[in-house]
PQR file with spaces between the fields and no chain letter, atoms N, CA, C, O and H, PARSE charges and radii, in Angstrom:
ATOM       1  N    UNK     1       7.370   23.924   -3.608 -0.4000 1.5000
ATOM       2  CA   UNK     1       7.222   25.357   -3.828 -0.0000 2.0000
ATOM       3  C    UNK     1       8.594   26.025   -3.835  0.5500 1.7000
ATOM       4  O    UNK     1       8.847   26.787   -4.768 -0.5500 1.4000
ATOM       5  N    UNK     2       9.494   25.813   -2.895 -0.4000 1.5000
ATOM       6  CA   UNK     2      10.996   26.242   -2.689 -0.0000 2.0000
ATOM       7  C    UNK     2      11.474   26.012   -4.209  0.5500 1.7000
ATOM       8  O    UNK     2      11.635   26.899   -5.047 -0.5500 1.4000
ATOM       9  H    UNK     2       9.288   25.193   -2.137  0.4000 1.0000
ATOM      10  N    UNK     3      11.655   24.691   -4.374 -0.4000 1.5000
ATOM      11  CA   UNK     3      12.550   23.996   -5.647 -0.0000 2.0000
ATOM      12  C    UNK     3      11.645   25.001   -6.916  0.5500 1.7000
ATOM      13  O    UNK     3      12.304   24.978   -7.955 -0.5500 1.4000
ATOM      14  H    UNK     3      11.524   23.971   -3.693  0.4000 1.0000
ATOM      15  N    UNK     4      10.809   25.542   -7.015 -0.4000 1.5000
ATOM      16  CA   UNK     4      10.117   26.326   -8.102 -0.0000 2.0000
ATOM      17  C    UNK     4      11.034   27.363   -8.024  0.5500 1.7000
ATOM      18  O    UNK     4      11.948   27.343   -8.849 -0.5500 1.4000
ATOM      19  H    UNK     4      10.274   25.560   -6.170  0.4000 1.0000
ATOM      20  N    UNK     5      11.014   27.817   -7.617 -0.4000 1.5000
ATOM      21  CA   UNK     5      11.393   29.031   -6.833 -0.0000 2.0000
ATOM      22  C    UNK     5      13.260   29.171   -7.069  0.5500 1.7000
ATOM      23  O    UNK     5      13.724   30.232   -7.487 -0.5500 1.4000
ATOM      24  H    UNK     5      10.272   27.833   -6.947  0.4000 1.0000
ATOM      25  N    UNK     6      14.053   28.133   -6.786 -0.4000 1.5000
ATOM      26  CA   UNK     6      14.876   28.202   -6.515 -0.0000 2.0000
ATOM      27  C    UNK     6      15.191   28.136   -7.772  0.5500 1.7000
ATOM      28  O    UNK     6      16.080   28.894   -8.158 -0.5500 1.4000
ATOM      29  H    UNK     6      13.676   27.271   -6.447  0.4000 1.0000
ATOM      30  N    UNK     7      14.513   27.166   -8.797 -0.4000 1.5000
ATOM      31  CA   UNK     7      15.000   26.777   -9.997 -0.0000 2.0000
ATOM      32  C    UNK     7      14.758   27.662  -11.325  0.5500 1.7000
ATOM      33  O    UNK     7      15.376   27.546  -12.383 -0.5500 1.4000
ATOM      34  H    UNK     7      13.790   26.550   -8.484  0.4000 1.0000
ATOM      35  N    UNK     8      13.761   28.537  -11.045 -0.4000 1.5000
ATOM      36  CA   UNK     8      13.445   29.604  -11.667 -0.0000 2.0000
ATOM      37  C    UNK     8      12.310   28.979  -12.662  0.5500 1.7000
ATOM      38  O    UNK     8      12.264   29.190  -13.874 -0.5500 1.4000
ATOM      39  H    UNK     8      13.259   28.631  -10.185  0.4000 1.0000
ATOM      40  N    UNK     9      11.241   28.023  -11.781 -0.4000 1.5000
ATOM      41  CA   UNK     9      10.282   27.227  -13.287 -0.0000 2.0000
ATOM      42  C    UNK     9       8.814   28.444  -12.704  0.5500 1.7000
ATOM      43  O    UNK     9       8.478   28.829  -11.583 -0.5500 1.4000
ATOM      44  H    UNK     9      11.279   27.852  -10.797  0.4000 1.0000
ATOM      45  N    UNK    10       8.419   28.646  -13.714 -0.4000 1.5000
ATOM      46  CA   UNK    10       7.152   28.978  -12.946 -0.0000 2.0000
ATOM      47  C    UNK    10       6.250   28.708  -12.622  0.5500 1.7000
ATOM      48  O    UNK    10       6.059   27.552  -12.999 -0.5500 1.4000
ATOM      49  H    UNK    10       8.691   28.334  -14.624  0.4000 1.0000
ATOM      50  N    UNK    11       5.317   29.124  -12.003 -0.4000 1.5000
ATOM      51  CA   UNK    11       4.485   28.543  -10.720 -0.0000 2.0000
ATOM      52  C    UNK    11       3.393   27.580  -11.597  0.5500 1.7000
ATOM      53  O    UNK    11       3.010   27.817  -12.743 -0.5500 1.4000
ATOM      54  H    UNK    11       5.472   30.063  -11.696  0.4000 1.0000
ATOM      55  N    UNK    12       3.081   26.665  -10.919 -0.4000 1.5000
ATOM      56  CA   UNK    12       1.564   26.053  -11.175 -0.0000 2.0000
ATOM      57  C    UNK    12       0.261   27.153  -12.086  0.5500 1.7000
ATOM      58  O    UNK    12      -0.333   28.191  -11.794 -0.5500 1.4000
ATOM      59  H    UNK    12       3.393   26.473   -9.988  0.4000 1.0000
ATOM      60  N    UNK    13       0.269   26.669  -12.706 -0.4000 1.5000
ATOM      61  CA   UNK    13      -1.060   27.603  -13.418 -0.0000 2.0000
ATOM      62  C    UNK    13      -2.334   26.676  -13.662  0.5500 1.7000
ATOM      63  O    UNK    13      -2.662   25.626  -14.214 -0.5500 1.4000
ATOM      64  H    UNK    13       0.752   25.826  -12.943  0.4000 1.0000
ATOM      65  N    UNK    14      -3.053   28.155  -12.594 -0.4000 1.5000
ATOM      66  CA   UNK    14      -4.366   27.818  -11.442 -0.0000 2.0000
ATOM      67  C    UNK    14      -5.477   28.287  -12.425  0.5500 1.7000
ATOM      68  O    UNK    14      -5.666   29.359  -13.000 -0.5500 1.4000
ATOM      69  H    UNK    14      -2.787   29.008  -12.146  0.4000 1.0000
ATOM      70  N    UNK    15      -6.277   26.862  -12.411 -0.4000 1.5000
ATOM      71  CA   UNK    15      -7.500   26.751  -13.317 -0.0000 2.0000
ATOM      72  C    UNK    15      -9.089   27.063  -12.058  0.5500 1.7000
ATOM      73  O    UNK    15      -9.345   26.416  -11.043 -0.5500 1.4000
ATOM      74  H    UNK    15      -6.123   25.991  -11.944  0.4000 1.0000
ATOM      75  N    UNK    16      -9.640   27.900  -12.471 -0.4000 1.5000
ATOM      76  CA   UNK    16     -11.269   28.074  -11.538 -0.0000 2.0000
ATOM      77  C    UNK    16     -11.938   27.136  -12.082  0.5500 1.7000
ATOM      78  O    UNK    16     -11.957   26.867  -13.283 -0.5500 1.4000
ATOM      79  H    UNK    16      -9.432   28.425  -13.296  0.4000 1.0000
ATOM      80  N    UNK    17     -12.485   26.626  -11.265 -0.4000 1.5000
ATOM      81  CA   UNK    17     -13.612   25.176  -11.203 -0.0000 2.0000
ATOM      82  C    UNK    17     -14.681   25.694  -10.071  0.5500 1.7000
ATOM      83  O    UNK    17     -14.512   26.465   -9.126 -0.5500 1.4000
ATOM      84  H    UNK    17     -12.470   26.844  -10.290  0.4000 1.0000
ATOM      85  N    UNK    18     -15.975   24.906  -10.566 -0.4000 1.5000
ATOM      86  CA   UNK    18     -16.995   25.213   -9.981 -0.0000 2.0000
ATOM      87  C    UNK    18     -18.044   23.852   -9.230  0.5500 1.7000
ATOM      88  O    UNK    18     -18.705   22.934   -9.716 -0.5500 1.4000
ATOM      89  H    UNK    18     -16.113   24.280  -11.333  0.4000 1.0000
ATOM      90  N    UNK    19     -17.790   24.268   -7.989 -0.4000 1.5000
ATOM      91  CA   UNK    19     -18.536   23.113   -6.851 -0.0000 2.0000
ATOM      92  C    UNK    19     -19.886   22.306   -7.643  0.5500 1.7000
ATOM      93  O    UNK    19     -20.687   23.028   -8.237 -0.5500 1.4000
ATOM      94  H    UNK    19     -17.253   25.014   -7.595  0.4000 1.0000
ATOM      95  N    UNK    20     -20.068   21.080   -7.633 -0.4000 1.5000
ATOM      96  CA   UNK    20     -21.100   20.305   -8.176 -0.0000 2.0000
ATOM      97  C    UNK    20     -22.638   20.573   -7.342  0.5500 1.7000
ATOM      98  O    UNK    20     -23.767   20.300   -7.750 -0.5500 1.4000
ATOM      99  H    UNK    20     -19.417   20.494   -7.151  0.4000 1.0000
ATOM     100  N    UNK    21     -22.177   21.278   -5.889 -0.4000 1.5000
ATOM     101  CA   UNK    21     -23.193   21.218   -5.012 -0.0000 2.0000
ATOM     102  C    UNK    21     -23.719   22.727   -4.714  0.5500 1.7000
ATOM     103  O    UNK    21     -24.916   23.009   -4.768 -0.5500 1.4000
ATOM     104  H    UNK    21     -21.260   21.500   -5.558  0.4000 1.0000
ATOM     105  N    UNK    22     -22.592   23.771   -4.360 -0.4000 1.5000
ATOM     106  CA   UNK    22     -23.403   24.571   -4.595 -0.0000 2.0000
ATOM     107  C    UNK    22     -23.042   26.024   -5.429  0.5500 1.7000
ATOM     108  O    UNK    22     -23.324   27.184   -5.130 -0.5500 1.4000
ATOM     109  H    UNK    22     -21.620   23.541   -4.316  0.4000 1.0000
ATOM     110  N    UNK    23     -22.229   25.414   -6.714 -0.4000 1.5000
ATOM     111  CA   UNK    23     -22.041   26.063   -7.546 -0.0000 2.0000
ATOM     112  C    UNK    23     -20.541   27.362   -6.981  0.5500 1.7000
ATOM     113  O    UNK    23     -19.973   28.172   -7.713 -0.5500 1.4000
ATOM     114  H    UNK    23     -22.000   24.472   -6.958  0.4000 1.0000
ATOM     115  N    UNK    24     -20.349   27.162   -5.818 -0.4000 1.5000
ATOM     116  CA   UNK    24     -19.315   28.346   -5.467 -0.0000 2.0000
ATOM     117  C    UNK    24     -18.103   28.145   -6.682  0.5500 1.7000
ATOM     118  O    UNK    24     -17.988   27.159   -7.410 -0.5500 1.4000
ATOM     119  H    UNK    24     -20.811   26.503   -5.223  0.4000 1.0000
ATOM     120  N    UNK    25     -17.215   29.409   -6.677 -0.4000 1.5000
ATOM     121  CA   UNK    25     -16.126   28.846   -7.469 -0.0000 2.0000
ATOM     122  C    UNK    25     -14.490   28.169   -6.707  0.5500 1.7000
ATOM     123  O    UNK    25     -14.265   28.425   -5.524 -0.5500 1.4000
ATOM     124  H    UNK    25     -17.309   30.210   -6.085  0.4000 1.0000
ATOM     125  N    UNK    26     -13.829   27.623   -7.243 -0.4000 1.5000
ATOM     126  CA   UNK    26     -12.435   27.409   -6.251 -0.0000 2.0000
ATOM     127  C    UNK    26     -11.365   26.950   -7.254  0.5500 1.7000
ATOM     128  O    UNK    26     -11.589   26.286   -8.267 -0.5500 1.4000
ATOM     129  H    UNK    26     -14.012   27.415   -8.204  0.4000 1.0000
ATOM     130  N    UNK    27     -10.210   27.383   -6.846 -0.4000 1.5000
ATOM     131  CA   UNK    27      -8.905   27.990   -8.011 -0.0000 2.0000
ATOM     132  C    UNK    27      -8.022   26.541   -7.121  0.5500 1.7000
ATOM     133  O    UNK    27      -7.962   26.096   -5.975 -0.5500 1.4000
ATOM     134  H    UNK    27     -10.028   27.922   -6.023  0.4000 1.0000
ATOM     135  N    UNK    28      -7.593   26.303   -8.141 -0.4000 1.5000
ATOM     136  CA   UNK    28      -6.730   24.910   -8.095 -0.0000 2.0000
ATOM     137  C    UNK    28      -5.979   24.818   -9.341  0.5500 1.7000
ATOM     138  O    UNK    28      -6.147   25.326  -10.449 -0.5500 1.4000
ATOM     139  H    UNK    28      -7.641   26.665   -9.072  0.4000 1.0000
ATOM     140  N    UNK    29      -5.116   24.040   -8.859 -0.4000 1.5000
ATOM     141  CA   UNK    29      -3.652   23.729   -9.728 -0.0000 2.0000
ATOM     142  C    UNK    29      -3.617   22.111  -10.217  0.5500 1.7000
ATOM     143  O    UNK    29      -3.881   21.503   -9.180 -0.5500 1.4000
ATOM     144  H    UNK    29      -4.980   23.627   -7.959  0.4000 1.0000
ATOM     145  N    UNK    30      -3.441   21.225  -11.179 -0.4000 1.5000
ATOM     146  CA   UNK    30      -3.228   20.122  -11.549 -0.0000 2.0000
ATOM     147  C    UNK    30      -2.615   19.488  -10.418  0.5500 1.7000
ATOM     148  O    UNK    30      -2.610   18.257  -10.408 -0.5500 1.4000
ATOM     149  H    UNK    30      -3.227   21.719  -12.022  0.4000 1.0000
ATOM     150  N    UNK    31      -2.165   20.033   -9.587 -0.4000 1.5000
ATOM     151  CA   UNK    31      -1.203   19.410   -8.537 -0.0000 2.0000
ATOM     152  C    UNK    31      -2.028   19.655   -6.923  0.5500 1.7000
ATOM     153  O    UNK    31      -1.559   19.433   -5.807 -0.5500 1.4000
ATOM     154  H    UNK    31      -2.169   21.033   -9.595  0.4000 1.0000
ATOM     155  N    UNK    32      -3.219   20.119   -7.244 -0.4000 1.5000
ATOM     156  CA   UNK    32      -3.944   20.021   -5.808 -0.0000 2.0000
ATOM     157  C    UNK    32      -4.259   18.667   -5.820  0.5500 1.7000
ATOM     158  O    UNK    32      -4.648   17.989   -6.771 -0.5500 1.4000
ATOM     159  H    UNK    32      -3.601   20.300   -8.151  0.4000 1.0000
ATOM     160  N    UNK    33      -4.006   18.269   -4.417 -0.4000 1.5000
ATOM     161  CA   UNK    33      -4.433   16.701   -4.083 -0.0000 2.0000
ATOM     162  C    UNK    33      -6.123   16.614   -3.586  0.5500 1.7000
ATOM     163  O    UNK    33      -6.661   15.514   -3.711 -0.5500 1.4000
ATOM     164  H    UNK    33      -3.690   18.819   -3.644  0.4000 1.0000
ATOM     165  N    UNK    34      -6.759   17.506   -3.155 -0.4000 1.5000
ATOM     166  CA   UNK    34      -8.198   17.482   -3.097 -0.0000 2.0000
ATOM     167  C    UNK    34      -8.454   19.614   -2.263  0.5500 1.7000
ATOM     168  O    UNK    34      -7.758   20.626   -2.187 -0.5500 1.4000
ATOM     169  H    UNK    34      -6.322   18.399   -3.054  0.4000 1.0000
ATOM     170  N    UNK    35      -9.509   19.292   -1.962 -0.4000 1.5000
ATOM     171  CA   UNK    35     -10.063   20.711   -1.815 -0.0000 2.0000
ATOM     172  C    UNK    35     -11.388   20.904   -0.887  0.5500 1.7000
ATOM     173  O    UNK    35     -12.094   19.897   -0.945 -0.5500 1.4000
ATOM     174  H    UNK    35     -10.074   18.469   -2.025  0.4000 1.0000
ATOM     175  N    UNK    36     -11.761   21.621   -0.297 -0.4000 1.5000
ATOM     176  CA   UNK    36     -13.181   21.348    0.403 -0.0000 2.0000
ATOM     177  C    UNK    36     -13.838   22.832    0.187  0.5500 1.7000
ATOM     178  O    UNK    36     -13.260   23.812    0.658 -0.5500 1.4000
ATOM     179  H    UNK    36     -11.188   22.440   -0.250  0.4000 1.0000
ATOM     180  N    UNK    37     -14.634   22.921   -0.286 -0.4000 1.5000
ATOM     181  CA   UNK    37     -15.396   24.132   -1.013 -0.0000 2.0000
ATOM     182  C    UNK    37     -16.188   25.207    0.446  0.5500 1.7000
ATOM     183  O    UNK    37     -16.296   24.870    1.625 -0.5500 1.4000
ATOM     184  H    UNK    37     -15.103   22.125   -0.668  0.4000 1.0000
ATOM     185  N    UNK    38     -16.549   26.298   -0.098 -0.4000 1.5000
ATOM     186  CA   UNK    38     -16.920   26.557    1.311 -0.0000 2.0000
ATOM     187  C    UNK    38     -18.020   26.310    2.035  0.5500 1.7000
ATOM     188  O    UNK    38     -18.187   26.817    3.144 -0.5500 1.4000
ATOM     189  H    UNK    38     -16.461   26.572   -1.056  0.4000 1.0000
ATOM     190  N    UNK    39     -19.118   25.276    1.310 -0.4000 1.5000
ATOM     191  CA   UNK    39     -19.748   24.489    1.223 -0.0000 2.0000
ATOM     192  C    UNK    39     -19.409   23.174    2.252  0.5500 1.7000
ATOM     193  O    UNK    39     -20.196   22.415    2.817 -0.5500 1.4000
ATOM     194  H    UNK    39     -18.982   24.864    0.408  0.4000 1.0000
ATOM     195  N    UNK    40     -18.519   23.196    2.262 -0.4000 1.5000
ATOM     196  CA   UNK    40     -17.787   22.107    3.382 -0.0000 2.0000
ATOM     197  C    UNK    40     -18.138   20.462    2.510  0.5500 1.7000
ATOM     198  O    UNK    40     -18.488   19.388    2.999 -0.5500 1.4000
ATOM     199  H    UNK    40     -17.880   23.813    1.804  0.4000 1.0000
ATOM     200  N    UNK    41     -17.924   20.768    1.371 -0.4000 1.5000
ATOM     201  CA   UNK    41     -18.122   19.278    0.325 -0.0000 2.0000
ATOM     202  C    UNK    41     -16.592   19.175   -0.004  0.5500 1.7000
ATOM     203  O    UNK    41     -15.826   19.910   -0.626 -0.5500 1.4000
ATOM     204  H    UNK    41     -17.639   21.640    0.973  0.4000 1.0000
ATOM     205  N    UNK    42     -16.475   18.251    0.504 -0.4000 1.5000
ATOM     206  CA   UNK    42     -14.778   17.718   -0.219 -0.0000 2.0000
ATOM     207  C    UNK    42     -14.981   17.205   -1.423  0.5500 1.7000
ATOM     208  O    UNK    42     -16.081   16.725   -1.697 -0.5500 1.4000
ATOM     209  H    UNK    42     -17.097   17.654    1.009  0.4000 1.0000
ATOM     210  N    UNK    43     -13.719   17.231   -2.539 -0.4000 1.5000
ATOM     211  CA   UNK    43     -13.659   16.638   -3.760 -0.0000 2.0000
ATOM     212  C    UNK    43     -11.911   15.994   -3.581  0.5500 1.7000
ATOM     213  O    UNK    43     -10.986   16.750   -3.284 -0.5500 1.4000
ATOM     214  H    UNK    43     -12.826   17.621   -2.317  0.4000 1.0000
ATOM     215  N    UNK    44     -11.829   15.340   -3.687 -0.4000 1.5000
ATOM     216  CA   UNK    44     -10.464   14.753   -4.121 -0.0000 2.0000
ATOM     217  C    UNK    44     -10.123   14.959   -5.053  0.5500 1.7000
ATOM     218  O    UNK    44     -10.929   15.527   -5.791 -0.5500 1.4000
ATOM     219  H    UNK    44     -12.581   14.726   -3.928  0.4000 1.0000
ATOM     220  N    UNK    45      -8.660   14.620   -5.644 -0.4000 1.5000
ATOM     221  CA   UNK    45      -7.605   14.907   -6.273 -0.0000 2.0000
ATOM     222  C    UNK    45      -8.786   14.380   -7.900  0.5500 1.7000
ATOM     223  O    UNK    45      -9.014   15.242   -8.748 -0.5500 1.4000
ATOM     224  H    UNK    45      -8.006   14.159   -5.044  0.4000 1.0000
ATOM     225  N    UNK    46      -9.341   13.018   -8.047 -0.4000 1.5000
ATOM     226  CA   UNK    46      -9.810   12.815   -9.412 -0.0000 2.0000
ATOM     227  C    UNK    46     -10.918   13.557   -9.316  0.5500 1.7000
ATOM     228  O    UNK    46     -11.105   14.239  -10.324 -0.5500 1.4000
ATOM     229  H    UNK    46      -9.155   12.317   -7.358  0.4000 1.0000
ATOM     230  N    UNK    47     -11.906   13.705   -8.284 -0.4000 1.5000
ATOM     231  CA   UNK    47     -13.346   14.474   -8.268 -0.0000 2.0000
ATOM     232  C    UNK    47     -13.089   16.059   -9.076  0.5500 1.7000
ATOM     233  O    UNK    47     -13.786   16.435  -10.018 -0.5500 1.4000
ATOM     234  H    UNK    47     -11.754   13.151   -7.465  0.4000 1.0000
ATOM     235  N    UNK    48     -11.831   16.944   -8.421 -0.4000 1.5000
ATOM     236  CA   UNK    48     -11.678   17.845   -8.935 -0.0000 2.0000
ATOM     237  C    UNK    48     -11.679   18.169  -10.440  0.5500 1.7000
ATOM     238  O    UNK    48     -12.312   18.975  -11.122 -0.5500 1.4000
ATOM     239  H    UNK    48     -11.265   16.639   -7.655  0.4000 1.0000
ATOM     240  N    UNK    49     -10.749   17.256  -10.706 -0.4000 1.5000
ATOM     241  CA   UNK    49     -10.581   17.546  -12.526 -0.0000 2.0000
ATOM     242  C    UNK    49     -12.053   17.293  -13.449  0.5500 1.7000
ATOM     243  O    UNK    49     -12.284   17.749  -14.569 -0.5500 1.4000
ATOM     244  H    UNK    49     -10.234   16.601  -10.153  0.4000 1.0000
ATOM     245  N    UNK    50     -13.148   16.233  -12.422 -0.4000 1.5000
ATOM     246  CA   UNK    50     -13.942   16.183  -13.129 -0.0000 2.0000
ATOM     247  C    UNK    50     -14.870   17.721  -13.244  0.5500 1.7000
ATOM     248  O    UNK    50     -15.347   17.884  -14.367 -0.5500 1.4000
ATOM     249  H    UNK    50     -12.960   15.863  -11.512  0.4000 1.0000
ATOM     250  N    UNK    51     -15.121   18.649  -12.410 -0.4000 1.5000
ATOM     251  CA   UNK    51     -15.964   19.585  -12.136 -0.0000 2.0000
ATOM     252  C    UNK    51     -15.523   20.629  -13.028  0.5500 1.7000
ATOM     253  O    UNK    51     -14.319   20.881  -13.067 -0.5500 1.4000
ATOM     254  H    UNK    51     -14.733   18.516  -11.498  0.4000 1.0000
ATOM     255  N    UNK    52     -16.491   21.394  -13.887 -0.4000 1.5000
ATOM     256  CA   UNK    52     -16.913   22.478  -14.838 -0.0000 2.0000
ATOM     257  C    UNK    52     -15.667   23.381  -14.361  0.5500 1.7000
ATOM     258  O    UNK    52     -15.167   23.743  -13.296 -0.5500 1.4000
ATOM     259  H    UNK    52     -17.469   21.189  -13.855  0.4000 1.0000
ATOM     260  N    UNK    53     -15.435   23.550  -15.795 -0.4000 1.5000
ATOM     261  CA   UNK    53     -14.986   25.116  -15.656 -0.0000 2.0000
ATOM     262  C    UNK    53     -15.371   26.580  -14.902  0.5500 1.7000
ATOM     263  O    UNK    53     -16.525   26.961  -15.097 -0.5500 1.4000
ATOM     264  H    UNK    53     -15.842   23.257  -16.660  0.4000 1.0000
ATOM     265  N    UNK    54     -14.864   27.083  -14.405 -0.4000 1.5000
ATOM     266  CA   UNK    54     -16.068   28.313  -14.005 -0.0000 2.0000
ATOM     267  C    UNK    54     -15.903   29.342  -15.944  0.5500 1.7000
ATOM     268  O    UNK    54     -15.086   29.241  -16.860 -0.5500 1.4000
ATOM     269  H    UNK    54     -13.927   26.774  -14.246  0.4000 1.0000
ATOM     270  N    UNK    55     -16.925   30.052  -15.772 -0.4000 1.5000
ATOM     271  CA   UNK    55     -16.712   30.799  -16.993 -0.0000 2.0000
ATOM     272  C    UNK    55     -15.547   32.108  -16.848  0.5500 1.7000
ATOM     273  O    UNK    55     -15.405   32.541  -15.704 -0.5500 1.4000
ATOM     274  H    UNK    55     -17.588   30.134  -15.028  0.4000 1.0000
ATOM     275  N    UNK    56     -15.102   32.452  -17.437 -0.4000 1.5000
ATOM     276  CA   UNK    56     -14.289   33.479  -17.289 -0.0000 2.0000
ATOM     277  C    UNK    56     -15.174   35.377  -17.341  0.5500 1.7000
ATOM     278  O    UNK    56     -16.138   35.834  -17.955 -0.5500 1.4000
ATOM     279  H    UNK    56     -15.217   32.101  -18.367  0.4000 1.0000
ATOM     280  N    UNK    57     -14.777   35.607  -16.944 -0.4000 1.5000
ATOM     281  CA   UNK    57     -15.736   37.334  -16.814 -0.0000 2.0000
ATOM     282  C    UNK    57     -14.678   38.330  -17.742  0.5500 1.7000
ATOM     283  O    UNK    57     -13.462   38.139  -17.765 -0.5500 1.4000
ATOM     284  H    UNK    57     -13.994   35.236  -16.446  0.4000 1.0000
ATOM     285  N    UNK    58     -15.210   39.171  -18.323 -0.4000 1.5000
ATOM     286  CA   UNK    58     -14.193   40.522  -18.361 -0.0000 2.0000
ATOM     287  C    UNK    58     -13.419   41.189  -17.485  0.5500 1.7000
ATOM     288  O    UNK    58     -14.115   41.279  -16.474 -0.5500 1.4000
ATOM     289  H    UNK    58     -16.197   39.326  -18.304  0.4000 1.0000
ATOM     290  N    UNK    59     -12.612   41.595  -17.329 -0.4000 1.5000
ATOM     291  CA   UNK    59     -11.586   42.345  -16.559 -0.0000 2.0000
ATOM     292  C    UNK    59     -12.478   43.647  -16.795  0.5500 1.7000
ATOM     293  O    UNK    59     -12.116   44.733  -16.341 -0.5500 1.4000
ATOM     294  H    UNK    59     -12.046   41.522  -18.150  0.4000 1.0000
């Protein structure tokens, strides 16, 4: 996070994904190593990439 920062790259760009179990949503980066929903279901680093998009809403 520092070396981003320091080097002037910008940040991780955070994709919403949606829990297999109980649909909540949760914002992650290609570079999250896993996640536990508030559902208390862990997904790991490959589980994540597999799970749906969330849909996007209007602003």
């Amino acid at each position: 996070a520092c070396r981003a920062q320091v080097s002037g790259e910008p940040p991780a760009r955070r994709v919403t994904v949606v829990c297999s179990l109980c649909d909540a949503t949760m914002r992650i980066t290609l570079d999250t190593p896993g996640r536990k929903c508030a559902c208390g279901h862990q997904d790991g680093w490959a589980e994540l990439r597999q799970l749906p998009l969330a849909e996007r809403t209007a602003a």
